[in-house]
C-alpha positions, 0 to 999 in steps of 0.5 A: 188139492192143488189149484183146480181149473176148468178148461173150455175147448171148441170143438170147431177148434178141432176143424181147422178148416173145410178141406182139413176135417179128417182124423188125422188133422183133428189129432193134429189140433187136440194135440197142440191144444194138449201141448199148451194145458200140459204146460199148465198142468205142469205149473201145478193145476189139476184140470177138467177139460170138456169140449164142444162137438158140433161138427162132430156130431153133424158129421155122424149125422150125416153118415147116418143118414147116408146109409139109412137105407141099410144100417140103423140110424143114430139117436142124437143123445148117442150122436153126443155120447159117440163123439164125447168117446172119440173126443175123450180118446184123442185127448187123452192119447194126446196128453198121455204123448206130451206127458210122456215127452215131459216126463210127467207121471199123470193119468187121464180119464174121459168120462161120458158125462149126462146133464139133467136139463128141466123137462119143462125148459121152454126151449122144449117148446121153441126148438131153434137149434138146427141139426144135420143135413139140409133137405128138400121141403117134400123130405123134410115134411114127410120126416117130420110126420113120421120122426116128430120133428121140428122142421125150419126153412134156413134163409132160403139154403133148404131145409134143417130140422131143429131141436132144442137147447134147454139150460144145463140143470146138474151135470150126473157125473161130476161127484166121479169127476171131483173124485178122480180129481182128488186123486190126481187125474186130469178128467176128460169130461161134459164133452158136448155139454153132456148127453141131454137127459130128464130125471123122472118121478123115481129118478130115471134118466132118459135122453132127449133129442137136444143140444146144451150149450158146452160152455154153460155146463163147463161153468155149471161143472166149474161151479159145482166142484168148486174150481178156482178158474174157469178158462175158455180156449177159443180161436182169439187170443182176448175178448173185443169191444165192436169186433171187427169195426173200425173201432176194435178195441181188445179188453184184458180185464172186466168186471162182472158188472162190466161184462153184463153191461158190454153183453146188454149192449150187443158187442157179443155175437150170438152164438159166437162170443156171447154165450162163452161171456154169459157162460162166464157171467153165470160161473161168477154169479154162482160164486166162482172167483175168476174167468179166462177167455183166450186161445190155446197158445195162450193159455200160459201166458194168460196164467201169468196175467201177460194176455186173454181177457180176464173176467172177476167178480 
């Protein structure tokens, strides 16, 4: 097999802004994204390319809720598996297009993609991840005690329910995943970070109402099929030391050891830089080889070593 990458893509890179979150604009972003790991493609790489889908699933929420009063309501695990679908479609539409414009003879497959997350995570204990719309406090109590949900008030803006993010333990589609890679397709996959799902004792899965981070399954993903990098396109072009500070300073290049240390010292972000760096550090952990941080339009360039932030053991 040619040299096998895992590519990282957020799902708010999809939403450009507020006023542009419809399909068509969405389209309009995957395509771009497409156009640049086509390139990449093109060089020789076999891809997995997985996804985030935050907003996705916060809009289908709230579509939901809206018309509760007449349909059923979504489960989250089917909120995920909905939108790892129509991520799947567009991004495969997308690369089918730029295929046919550059006339590569390729196929592309989007696999709804489970992750096995531990029942005894401690996140299941302490849910933090805020989910759907706000609510007033009447509402969300009485939800709480009729759905069994987690109910925070949010910085004074309402209320949210919240819901956990236990630690990727086994991503159950990849052996379908390194299969179709060794014949040659590019994969559409652990969109979301997969459908959460606990394994019983007769090796059952259920799905669960949480959230897995997509950037440590992507590295979960990378590591277990054996992927020579693990590249995570993000809205900059390289990783920053004291981001937006007077003194910015860019990086091109850490080591692992490096990487732990700036992370301990706090230059990453919650919920932003930091986990795509821890992601990162856990992929070279596990034995992977090497890392990229950059945006879409940078990905070849980054491939040549011209730009992106390079993270090696």
């Amino acid at each position: 097999m040619e040299k096998v990458a895992v590519i990282a893509v957020g799902g708010n890179s999809l939403i450009k802004d507020e006023s542009h979150r419809a399909m068509p604009y969405q389209e309009e972003a995957a395509a771009e994204t497409m156009r640049h790991i086509a390139e990449m493609i093109s060089g020789g790489w076999e891809v997995v390319i997985t996804h985030g889908n935050g907003p996705q699933v916060g809009y289908l929420l709230r579509r939901s809720e809206l018309s509760r009063h007449e349909l059923h309501e979504i489960p989250l695990d089917y909120c995920g598996a909905d939108t790892q679908g129509a991520t799947g479609y567009m991004f495969k539409k997308a690369l089918h297009n730029e295929f046919a414009l550059r006339g590569i003879d390729k196929q592309v497959a989007a696999i709804v993609t489970q992750t096995v997350v531990d029942r005894d995570d401690p996140a299941f204990e302490n849910p933090t991840k805020p989910v759907g719309s706000f609510m007033d406090e009447k509402t969300a109590k009485e939800r709480a005690g009729k759905e069994g949900w987690t109910v925070v008030e949010d910085a004074g803006r309402g209320w949210r329910r919240v819901v956990p993010s236990p630690a990727p333990v086994r991503i159950v589609e990849a052996p379908v995943i390194e299969a179709l890679l060794g014949a040659g397709i590019v994969v559409v996959g652990a969109g979301g970070g997969g459908i959460p799902v606990v394994e019983d004792e007769r090796g059952l899965l259920h799905g669960v109402a949480a959230v897995i981070d997509k950037d440590h399954s992507s590295a979960l993903l990378a590591n277990t099929i054996g992927a020579d990098l693990f590249l995570i396109s993000t809205a900059v072009e390289r990783v920053a030391l004291n981001f937006g500070k007077p003194d910015e300073r860019w990086l091109s290049k850490m080591t692992l050891e490096e990487a732990r240390r700036y992370r301990e010292e706090g230059h990453f972000a919650k919920g932003s830089m930091e986990p795509k760096i821890s992601a990162a550090i856990s992929f070279l952990e596990r034995g992977g080889r090497e890392a990229i941080i950059t945006s879409p339009e940078n990905i070849p360039s980054a491939l040549a070593g011209e730009t992106g932030t390079h993270i090696v053991p």
